[in-house]
Backbone as a chain_set.jsonl record, in Angstrom:
{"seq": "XXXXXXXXXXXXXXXXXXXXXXXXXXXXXXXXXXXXXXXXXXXXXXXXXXXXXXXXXXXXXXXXXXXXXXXXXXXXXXXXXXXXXXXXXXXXXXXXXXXXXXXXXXXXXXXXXXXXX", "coords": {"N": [[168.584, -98.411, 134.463], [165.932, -96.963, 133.345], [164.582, -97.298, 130.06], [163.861, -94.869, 128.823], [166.474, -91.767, 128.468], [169.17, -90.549, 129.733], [168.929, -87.342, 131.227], [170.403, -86.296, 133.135], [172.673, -87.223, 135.992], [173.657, -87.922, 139.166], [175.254, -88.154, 141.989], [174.124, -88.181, 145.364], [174.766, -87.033, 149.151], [173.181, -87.774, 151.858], [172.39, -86.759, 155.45], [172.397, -89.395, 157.9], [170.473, -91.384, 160.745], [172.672, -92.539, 161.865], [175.422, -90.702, 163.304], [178.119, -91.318, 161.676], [177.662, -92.851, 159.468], [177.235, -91.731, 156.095], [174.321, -91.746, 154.415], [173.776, -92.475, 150.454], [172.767, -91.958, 147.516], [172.126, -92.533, 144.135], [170.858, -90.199, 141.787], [168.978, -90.092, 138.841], [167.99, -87.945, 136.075], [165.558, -87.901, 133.728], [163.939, -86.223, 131.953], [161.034, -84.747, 130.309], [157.797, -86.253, 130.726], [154.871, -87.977, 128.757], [153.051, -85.972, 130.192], [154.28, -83.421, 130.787], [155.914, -83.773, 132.508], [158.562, -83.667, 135.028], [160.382, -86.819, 134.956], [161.85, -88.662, 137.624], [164.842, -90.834, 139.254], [165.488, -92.668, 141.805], [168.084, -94.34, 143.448], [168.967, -96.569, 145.899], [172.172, -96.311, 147.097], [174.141, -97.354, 149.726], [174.121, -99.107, 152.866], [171.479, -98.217, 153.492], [167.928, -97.348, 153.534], [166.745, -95.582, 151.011], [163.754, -94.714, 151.105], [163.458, -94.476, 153.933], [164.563, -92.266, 154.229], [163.46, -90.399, 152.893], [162.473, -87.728, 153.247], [164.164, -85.654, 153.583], [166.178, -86.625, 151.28], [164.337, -85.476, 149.365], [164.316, -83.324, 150.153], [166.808, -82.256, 149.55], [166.987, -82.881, 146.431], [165.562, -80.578, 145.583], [166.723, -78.486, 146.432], [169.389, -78.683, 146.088], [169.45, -79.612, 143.414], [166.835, -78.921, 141.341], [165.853, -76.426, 142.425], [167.803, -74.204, 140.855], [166.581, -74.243, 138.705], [164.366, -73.664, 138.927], [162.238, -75.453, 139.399], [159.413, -76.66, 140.824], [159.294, -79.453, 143.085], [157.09, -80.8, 144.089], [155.185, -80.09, 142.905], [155.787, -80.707, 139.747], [158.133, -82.609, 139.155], [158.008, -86.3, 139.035], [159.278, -88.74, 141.283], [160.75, -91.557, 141.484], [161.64, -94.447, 143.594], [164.075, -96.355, 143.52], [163.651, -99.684, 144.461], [165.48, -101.967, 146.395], [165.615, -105.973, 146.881], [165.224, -106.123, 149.951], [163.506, -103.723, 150.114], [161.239, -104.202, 148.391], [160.237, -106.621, 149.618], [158.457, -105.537, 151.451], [156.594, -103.928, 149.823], [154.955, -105.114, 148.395], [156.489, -106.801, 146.393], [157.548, -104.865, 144.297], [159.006, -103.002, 141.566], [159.652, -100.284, 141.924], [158.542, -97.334, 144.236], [156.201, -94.548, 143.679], [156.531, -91.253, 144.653], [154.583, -89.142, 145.585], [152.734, -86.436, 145.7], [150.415, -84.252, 147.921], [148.126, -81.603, 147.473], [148.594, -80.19, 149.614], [151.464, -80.635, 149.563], [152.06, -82.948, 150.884], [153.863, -86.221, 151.787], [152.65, -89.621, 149.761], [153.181, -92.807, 149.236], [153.318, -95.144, 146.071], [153.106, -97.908, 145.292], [154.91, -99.334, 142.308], [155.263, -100.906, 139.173], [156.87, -99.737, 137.073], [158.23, -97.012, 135.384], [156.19, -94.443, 134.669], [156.353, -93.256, 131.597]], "CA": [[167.407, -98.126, 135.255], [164.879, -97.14, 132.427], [164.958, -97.068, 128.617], [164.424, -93.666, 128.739], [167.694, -91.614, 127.986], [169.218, -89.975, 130.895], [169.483, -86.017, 130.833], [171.377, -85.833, 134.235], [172.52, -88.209, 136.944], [174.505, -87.043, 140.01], [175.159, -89.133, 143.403], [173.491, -87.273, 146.422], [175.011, -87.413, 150.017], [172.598, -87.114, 152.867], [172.457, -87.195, 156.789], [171.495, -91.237, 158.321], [170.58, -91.358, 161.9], [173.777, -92.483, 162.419], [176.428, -89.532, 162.614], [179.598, -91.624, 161.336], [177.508, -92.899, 158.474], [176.376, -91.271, 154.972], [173.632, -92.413, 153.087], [173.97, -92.287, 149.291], [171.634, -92.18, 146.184], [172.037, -92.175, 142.373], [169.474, -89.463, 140.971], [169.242, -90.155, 137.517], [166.783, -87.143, 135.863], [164.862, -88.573, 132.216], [163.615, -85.633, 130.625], [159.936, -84.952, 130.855], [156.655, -87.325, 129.966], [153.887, -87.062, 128.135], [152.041, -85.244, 130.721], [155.32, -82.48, 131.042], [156.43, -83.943, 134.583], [160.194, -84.284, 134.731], [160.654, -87.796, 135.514], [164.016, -88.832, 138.145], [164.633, -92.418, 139.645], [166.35, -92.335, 142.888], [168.54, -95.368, 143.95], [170.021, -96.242, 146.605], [173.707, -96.859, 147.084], [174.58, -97.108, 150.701], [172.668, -100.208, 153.056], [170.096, -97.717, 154.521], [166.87, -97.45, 152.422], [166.359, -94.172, 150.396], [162.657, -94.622, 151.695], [163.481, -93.966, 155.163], [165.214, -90.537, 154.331], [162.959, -89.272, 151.681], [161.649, -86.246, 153.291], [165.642, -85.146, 153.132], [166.629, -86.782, 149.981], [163.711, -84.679, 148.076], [164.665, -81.566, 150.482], [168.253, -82.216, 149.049], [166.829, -82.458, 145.32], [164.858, -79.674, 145.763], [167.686, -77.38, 146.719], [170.617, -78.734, 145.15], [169.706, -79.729, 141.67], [166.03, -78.212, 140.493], [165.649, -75.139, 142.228], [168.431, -73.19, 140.445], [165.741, -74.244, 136.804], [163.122, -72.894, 139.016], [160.797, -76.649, 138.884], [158.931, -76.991, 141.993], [159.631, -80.951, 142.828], [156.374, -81.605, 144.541], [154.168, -80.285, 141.47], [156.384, -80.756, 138.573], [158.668, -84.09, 138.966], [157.832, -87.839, 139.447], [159.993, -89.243, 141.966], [160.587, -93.297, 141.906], [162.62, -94.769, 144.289], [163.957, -98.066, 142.998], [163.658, -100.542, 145.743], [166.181, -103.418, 146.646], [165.078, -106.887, 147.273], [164.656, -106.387, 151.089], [162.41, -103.249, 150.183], [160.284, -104.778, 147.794], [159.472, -106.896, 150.513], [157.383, -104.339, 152.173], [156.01, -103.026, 148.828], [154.246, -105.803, 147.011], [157.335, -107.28, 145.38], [156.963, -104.232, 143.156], [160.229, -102.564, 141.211], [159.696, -99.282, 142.499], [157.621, -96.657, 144.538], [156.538, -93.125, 143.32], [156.535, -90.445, 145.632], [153.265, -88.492, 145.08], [152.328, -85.135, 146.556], [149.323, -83.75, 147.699], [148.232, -80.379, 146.947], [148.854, -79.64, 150.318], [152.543, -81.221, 150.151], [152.033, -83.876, 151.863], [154.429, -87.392, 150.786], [152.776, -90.436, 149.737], [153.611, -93.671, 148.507], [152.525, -95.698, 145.526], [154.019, -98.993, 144.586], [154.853, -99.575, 141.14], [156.361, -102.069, 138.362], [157.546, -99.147, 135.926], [157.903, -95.828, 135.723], [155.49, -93.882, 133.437], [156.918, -92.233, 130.522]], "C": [[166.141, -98.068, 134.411], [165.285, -96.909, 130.7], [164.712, -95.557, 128.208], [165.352, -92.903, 128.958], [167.665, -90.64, 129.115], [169.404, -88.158, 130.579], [170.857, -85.256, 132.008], [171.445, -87.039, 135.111], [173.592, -87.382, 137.75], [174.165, -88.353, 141.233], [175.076, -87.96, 144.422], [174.264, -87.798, 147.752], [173.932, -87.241, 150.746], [172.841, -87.77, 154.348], [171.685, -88.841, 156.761], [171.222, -90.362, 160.289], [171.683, -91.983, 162.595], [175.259, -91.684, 162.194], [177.822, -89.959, 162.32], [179.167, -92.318, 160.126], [176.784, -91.925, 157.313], [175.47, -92.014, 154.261], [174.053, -91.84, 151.492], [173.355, -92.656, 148.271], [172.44, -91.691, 144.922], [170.869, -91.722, 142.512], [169.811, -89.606, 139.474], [167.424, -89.307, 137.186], [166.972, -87.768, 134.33], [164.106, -87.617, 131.51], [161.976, -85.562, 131.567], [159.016, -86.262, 130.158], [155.73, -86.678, 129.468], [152.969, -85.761, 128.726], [152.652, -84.096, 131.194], [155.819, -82.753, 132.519], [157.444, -84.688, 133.809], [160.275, -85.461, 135.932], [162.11, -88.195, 136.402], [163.252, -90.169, 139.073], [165.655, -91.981, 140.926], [167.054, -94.255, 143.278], [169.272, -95.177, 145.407], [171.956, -96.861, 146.823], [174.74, -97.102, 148.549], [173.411, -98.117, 151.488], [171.804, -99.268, 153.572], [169.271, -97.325, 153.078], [166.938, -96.205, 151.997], [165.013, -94.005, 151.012], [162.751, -94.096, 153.444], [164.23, -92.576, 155.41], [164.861, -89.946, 153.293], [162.713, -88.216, 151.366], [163.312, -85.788, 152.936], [166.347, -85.397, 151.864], [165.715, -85.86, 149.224], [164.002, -83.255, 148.588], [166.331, -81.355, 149.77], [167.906, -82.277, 147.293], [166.325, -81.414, 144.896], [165.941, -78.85, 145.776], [169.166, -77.428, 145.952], [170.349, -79.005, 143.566], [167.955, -78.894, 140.97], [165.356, -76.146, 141.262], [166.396, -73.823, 141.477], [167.422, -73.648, 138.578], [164.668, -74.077, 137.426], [161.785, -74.451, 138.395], [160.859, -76.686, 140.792], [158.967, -78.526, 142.17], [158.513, -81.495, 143.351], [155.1, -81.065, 143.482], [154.893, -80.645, 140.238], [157.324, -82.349, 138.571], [157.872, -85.277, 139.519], [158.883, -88.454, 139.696], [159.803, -90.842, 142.362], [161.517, -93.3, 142.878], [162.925, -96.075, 143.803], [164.362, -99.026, 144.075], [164.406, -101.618, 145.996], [165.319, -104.094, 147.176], [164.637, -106.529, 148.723], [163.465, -105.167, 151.194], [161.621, -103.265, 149.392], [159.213, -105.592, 148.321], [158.224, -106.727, 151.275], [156.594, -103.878, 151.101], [155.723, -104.279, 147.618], [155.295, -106.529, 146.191], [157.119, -106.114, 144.221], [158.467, -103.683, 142.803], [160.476, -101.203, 141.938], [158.346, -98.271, 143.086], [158.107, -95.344, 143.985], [155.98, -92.388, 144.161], [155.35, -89.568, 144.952], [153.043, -87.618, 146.413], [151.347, -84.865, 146.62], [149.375, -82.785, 147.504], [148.375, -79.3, 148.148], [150.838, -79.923, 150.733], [153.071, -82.37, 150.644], [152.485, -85.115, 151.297], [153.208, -88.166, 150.981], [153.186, -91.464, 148.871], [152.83, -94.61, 147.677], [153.585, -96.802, 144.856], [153.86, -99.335, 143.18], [155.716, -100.216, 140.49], [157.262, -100.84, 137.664], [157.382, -97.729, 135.653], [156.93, -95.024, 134.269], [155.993, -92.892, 132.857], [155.969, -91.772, 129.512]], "O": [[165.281, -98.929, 134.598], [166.313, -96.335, 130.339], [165.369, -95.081, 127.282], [165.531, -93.086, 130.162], [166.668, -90.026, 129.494], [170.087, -87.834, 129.607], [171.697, -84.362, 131.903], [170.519, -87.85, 135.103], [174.255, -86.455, 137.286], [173.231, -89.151, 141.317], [175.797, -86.964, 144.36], [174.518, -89.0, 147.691], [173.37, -86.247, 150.287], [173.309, -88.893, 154.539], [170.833, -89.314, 156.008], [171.619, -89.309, 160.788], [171.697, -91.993, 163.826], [176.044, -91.896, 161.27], [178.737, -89.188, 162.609], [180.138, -92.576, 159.415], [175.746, -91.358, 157.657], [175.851, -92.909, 153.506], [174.646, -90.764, 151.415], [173.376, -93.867, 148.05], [173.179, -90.714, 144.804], [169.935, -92.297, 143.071], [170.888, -89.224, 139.016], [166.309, -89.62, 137.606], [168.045, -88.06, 133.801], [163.564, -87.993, 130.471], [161.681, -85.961, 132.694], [159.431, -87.041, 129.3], [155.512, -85.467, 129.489], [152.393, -84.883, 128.084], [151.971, -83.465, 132.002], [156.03, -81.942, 133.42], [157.52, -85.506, 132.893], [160.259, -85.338, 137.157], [163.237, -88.052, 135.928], [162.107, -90.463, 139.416], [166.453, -91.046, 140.879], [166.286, -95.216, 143.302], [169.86, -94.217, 145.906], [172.508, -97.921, 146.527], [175.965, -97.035, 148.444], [172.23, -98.151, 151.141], [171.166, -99.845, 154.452], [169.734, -97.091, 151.962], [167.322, -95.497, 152.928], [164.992, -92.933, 151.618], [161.939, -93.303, 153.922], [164.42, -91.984, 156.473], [165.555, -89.123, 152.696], [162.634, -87.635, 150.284], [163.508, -85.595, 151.736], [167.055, -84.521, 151.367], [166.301, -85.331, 148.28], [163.99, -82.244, 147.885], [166.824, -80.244, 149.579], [168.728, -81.579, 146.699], [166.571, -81.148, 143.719], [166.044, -78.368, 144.648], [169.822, -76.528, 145.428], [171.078, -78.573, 142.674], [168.147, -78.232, 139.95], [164.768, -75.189, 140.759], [165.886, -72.704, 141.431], [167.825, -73.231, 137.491], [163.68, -74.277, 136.72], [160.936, -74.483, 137.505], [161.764, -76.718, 141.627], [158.562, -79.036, 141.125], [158.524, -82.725, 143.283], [154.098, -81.773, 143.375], [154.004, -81.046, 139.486], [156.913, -83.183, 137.765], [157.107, -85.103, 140.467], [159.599, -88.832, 138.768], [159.035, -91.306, 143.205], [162.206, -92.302, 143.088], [162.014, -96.894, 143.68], [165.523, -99.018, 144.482], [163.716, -102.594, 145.702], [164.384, -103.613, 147.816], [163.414, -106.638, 148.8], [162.573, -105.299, 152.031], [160.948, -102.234, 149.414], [158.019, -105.613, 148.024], [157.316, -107.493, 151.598], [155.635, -103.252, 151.553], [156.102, -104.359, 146.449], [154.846, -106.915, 145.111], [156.505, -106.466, 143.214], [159.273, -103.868, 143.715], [161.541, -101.067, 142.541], [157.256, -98.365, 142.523], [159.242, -94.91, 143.788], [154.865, -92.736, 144.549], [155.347, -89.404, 143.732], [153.119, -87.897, 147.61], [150.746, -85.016, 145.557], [150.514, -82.395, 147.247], [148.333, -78.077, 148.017], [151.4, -79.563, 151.767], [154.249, -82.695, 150.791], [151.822, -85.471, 150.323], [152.511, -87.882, 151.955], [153.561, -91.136, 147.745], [151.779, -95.03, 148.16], [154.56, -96.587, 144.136], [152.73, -99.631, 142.789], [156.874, -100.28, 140.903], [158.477, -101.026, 137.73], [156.233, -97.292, 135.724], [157.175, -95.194, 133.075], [156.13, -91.779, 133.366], [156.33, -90.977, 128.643]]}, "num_chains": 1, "name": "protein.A"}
């Protein structure tokens, strides 16, 4: 995923809108960057997009893997999603989007080639 060295990776389950399927993501967490934000790449592994269940995939990182180290995930991490061909489509042909918070919370999206380390 990136040449930066992994510190954790874990496969996430979460709800789909369909109740006989699971979606499924690789989180792979990289440590922090220069600017102290702990970088994590999200894939997906299951055909439904990680983008269309983000608000739940980051309420599921949020609760299962950084709140017991006490990091708030919408000030403190940088969340990519790495996009398959059909959602690159939609996003500029770009490698991945990063999930960006406002200071009220609020998701948005920013398409990008590479994640900043």
């Amino acid at each position: 995923m990136s040449n930066n060295k992994s510190v954790y990776e874990r496969e996430l389950l979460y709800a789909t809108d369909n109740e006989n399927e699971l979606g499924i993501v690789h989180l792979e967490v990289m440590g922090t960057n220069k600017l102290g934000r702990v970088q994590a790449v999200i894939e997906s592994k299951s055909k439904h997009s990680a983008l269309d269940y983000i608000d739940s995939i980051v309420d599921i990182i949020q609760k299962d893997v950084f709140k017991r180290l006490d990091i708030d995930v919408a000030k403190k991490v940088d969340i990519y999603v790495k996009l398959d061909e059909e959602d690159r489509k939609d996003h500029d042909m770009r490698n991945y989007v990063k999930v960006v918070f406002s200071d009220e919370g609020e998701k948005q999206f920013e398409n990008v080639d590479d994640i900043s380390i």
